[in-house]
C-alpha positions in Angstrom: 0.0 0.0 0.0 1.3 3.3 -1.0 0.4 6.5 1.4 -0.7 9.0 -1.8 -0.4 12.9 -0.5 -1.9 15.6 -2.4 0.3 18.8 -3.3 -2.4 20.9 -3.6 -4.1 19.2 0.2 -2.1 21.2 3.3 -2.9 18.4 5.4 -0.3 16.7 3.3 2.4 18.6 4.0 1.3 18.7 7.2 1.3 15.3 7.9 4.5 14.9 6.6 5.9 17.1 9.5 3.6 15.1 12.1 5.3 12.4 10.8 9.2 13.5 11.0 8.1 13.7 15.1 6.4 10.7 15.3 9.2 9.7 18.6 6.9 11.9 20.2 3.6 9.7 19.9 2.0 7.4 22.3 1.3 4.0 21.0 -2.5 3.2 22.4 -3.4 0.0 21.4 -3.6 -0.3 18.0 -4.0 3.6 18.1 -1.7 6.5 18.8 -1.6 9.8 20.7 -0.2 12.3 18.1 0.1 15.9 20.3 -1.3 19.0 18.2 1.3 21.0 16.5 -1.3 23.9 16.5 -2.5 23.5 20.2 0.2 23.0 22.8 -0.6 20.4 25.1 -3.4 18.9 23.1 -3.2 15.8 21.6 -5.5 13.7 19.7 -5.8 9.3 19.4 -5.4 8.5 16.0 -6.7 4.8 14.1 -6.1 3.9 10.7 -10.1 4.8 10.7 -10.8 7.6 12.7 -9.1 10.7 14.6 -10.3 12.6 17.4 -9.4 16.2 16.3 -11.7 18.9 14.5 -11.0 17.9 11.2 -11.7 14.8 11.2 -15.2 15.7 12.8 -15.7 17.5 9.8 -15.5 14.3 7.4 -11.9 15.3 6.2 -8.8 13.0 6.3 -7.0 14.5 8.6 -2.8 15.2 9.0 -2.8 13.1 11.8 -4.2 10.1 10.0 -1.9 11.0 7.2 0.5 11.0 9.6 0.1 7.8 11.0 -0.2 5.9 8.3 2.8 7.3 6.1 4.6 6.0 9.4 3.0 2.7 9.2 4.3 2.1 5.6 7.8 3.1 6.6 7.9 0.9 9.4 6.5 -1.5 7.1 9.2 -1.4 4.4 11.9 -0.9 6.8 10.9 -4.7 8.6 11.0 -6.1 5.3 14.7 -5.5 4.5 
C-alpha cells in the first residue's frame, strides 16, 4: 500500500511534519496519541479509521491520520529488509 499525498491538500504537508516527530507519539493500542502541532498540550488518538481532532469531525482526512499511516508504511518497508 502506498500512502498517496496531495500537493495541492495542506494536510499533506502537514502530515508529513507530524510524521518527522512521530518519537513523540503514544502507542494506544492499536492507536496513537499524536500531540497537536497547532495547540500546545493537546493531543488527539489516532486509528487507521478515525481521529479525534476537529478535522476529522468535519469528514476530512485529517494530518494526523496521514501521519500515522505514512509512518506505518515506513515501518513496514523498513521490517521487510
Amino acid at each position: 500500500m502506498s500512502v498517496l499525498i496531495d500537493p495541492a491538500d495542506p494536510r499533506g504537508a502537514s502530515a508529513v511534519m507530524l510524521a518527522t516527530h512521530s518519537d513523540q507519539w503514544t502507542p494506544i493500542g492499536s492507536a496513537w496519541r499524536i500531540p497537536s502541532r497547532s495547540r500546545p498540550g493537546v493531543s488527539y488518538v489516532v486509528t487507521a479509521a478515525s481521529c479525534t481532532c476537529p478535522d476529522q469531525r468535519f469528514g476530512h482526512r485529517c494530518a494526523h491520520q496521514l501521519a500515522a499511516e505514512l509512518v506505518q508504511e515506513l515501518t513496514d518497508e523498513a521490517a521487510a529488509f
